[in-house]
matplotlib code that plots the C-alpha trace (Angstrom):
import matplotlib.pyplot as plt

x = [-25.8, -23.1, -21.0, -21.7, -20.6, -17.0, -16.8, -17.8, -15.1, -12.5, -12.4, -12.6, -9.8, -7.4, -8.9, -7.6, -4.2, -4.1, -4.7, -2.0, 0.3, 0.0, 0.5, 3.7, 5.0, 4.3, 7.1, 8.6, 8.7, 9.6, 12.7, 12.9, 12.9, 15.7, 15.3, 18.1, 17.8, 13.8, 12.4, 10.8, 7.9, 7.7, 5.2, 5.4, 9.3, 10.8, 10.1, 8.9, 8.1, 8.6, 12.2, 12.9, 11.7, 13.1, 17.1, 16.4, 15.0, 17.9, 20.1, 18.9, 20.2, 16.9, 17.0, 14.0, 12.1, 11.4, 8.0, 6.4, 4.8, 7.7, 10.6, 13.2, 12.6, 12.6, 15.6, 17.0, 15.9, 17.1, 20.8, 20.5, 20.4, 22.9, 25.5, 25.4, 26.2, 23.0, 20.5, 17.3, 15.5, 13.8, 10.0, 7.8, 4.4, 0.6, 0.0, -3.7, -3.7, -4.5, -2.6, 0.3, 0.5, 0.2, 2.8, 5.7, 4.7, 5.5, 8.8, 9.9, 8.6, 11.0, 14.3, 14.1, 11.9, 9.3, 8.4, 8.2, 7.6, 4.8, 4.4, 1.5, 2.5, 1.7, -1.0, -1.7, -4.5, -6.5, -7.7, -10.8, -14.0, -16.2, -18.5, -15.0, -13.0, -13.2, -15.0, -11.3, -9.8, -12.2, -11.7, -7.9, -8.0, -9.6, -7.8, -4.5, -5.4, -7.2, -7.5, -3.9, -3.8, -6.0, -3.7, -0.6, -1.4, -3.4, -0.2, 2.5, -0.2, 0.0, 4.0, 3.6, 1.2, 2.5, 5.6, 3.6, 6.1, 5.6, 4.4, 1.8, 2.3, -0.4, 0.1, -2.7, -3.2, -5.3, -7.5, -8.2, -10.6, -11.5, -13.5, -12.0, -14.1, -12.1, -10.4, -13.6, -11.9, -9.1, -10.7, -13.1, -10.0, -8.1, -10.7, -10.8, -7.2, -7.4, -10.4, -8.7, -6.1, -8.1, -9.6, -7.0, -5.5, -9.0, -8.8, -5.3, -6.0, -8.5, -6.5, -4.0, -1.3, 0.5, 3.7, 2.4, 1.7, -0.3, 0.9, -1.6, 0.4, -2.0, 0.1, -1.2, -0.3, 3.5, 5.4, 6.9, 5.1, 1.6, -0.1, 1.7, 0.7, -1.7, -1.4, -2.2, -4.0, -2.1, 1.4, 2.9, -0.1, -0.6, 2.5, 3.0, 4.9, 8.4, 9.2, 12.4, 10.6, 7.6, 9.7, 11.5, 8.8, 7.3, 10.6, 10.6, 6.9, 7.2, 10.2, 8.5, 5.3, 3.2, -0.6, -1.7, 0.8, -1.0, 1.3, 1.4, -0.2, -2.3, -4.6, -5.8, -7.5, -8.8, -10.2, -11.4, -13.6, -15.0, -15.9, -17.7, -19.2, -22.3, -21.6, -22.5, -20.3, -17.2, -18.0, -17.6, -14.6, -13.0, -13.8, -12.1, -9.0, -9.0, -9.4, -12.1, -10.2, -6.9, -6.8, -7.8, -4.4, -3.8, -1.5, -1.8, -5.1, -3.3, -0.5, -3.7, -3.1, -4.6, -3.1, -2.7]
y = [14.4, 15.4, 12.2, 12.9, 16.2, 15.3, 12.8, 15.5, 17.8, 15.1, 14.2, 17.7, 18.3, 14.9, 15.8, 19.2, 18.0, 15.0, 18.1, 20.3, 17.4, 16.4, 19.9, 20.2, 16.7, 18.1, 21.1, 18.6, 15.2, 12.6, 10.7, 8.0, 4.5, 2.0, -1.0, -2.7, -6.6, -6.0, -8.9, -7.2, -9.8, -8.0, -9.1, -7.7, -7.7, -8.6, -6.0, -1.8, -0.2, -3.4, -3.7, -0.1, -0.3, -3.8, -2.0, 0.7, -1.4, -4.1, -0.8, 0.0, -3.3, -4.7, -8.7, -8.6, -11.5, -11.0, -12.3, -12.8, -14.9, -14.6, -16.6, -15.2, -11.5, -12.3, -14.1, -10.8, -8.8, -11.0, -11.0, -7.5, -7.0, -9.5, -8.0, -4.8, -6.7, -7.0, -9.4, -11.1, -14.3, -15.2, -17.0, -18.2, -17.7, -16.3, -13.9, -14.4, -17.8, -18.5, -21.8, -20.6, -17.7, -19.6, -22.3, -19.6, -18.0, -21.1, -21.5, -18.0, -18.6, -21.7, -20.7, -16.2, -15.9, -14.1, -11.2, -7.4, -5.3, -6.4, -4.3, -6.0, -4.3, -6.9, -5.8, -6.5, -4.2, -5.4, -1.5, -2.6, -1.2, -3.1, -5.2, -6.1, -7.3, -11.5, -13.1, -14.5, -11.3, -9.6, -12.5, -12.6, -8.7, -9.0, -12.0, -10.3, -6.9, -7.3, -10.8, -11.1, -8.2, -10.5, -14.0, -12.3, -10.2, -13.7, -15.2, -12.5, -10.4, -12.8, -12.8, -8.6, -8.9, -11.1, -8.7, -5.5, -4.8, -4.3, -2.6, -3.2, -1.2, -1.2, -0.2, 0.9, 3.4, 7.2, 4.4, 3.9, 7.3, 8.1, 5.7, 5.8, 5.1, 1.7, 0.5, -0.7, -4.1, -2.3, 0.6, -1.9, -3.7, -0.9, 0.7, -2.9, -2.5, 0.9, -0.1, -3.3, -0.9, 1.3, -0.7, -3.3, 0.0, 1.4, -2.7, -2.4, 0.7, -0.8, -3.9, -1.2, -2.7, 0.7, -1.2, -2.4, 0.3, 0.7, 2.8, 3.1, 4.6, 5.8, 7.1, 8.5, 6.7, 5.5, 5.4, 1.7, -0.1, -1.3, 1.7, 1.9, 4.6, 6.1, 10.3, 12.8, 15.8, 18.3, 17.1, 19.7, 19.7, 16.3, 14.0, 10.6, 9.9, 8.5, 4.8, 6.3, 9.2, 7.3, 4.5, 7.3, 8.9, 5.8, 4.4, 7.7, 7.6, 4.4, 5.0, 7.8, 5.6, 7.8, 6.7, 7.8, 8.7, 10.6, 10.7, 13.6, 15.8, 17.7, 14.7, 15.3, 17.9, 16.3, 14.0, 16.7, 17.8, 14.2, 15.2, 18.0, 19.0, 16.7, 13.5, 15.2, 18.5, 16.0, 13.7, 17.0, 17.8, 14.7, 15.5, 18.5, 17.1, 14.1, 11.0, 9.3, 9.6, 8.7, 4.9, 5.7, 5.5, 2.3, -0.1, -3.3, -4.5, -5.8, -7.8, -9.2, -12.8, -15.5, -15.7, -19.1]
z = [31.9, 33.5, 32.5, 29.3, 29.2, 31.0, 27.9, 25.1, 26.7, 27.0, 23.4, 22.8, 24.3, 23.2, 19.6, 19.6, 20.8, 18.0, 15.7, 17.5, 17.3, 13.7, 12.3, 14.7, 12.9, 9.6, 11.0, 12.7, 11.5, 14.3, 14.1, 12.0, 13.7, 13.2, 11.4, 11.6, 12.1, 11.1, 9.2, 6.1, 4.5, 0.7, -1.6, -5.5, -5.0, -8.5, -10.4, -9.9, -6.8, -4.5, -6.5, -5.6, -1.9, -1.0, -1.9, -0.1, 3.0, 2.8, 2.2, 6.2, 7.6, 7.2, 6.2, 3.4, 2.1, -1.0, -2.7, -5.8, -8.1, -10.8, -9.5, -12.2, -11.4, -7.4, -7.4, -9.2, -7.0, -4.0, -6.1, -6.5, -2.0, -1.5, -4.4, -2.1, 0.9, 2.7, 3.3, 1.3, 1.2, -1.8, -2.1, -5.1, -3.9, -5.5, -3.0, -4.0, -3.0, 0.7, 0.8, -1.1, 0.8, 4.1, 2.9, 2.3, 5.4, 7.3, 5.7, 6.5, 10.2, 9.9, 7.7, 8.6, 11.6, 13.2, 10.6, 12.4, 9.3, 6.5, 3.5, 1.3, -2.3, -4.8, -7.5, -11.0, -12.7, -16.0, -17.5, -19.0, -18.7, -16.6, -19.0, -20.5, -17.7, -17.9, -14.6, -14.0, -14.1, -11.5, -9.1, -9.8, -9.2, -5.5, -4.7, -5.4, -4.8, -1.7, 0.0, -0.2, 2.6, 4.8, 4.1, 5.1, 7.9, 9.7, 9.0, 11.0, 13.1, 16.4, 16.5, 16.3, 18.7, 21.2, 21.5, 20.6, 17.9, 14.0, 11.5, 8.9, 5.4, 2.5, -0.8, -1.6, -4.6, -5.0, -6.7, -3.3, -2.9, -6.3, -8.9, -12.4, -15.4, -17.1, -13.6, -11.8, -10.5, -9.7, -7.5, -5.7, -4.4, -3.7, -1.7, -0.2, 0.7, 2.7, 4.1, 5.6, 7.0, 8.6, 9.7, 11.3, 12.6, 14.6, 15.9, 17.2, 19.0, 21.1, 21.8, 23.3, 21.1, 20.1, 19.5, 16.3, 13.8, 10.3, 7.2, 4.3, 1.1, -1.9, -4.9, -7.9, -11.3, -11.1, -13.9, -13.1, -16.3, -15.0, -15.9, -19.2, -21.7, -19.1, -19.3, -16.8, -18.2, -16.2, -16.3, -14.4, -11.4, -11.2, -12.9, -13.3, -10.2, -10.7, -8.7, -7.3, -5.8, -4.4, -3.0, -1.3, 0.0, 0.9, 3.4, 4.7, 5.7, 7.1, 9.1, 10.5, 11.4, 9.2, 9.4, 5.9, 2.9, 0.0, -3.1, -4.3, -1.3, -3.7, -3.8, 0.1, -1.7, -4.1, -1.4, 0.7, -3.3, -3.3, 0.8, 0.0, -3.1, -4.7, -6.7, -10.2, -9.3, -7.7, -11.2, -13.5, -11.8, -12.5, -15.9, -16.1, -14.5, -17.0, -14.6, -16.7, -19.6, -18.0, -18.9, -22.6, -23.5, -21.9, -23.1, -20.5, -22.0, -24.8, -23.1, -19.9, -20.2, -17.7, -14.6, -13.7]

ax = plt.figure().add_subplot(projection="3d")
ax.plot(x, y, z, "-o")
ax.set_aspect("equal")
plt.show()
């Protein structure tokens, strides 16, 4: 009994103080780290948001390898670093292929080196409502979505680990907390995704590895293409998020070893809704705010072609 109660009053006490110490960093932030000479392993790099945060990465003294499945757009992306005087590596690879993804992985072990910071970002998104979505399309949606997390992670965790130094980023999405009537592929790997991170991250803490950290980033829709045509109800509450503004926001998180990154903060709230009030209230709600209507106006459906 009284063992137990020590316990109960020690986490009492070191959860007050994680609560102390996270509303001080939210006065004020921690430093950001340097990342100069970090090998950067970035899937989803040739076009959008991995585009956007590969420059400003490189832009750090960070060498990137860039990755994605579109050779052209990579190899712009890779032009674009080194035009600016910095450093990128370019790779062809499916990130939703285990073997392809394990193949480039051995090649950047071979011809960069060992890599310190991953940031899993690749996605695709199909936008059709679930007794539409193609059987391919659902598997290439997980595979890419979600498995890819667990290919390239297996592939650079033991270096981190070894040395007790990295970082593990997920882009993940606000798909991540809250279903969405015509993007049930895409939620169920997104929710995949941030449960992988927090997952990985509870995993490192008990292997005492605090040299290795985890940053989960859920935006709300970003305005970088894939989510063409799709409208927020309340504009002015809740925008379309702008890539230059989330890729910001997303370095700066990272660099800070933030744990969780909600963009825009207004939707910890809507995640503390989903918390507390009953399905049917929570599912009105999202009503109101337009989320189930919010890939009406989708345009992707149109141009979803088989990914080979």
């Amino acid at each position: 009994m009284i063992t137990f109660m020590v316990e109960t009053l020690n986490l009492v006490v070191v959860v007050v103080g994680q609560i102390f110490k996270a509303l001080l960093g939210n006065v004020f932030p921690p430093p950001r780290k340097d990342i100069n000479g970090e090998i950067i392993f970035l899937t989803g790099a040739g076009s959008g948001l991995g585009r956007l945060m590969a420059l400003k990465f490189a832009k750090l003294g960070a060498i990137v390898v860039c990755v994605d499945v579109n050779e052209s757009a990579n190899d712009e992306t890779v032009r674009a670093i080194k035009s600016q005087g910095c450093k990128a590596h370019g790779y062809k690879c499916d990130c939703g292929n285990r073997q392809d993804v394990y193949r480039v992985a051995d090649l950047v072990k071979k011809q960069v080196g060992d890599v310190t910071m991953l940031i899993n970002n690749a996605a695709i998104v199909s936008g059709k409502k679930f007794l539409e979505t193609e059987d391919w399309m659902v598997q290439k949606t997980i595979e890419v979505n979600t498995m890819a997390h667990f290919w390239t992670t297996k592939a650079f965790l033991p270096s981190m680990l070894e040395k007790n130094h990295g970082h593990i980023v997920t882009i993940a999405s606000s798909a991540s907390f809250f279903g969405t009537s015509g993007l049930c592929d895409y939620c169920a790997s997104k929710f995949g995704a941030a449960g992988f991170d927090e997952s990985l991250s509870m995993e490192l803490g008990v292997l005492k590895k605090d040299g290795v950290n985890t940053t989960v980033v859920c935006p709300y829709y970003i305005n970088t293409g894939m989510f063409d045509g799709v409208k927020s109800r309340f504009p002015r509450l809740l925008p379309i998020l702008q890539p230059e503004w989330v890729a910001d926001k997303i370095v700066d998180g990272v660099l800070r070893n933030k744990r969780v990154l909600l963009l825009p903060k207004l939707l910890n709230f809507f995640v503390w809704l989903k918390s507390t009030f009953p399905r049917d209230s929570y599912g009105s709600m999202m009503d109101y705010f337009g989320a189930n209507t919010s890939m009406e106006s989708f345009r992707g459906r149109a141009k979803t072609e088989k990914i080979q």
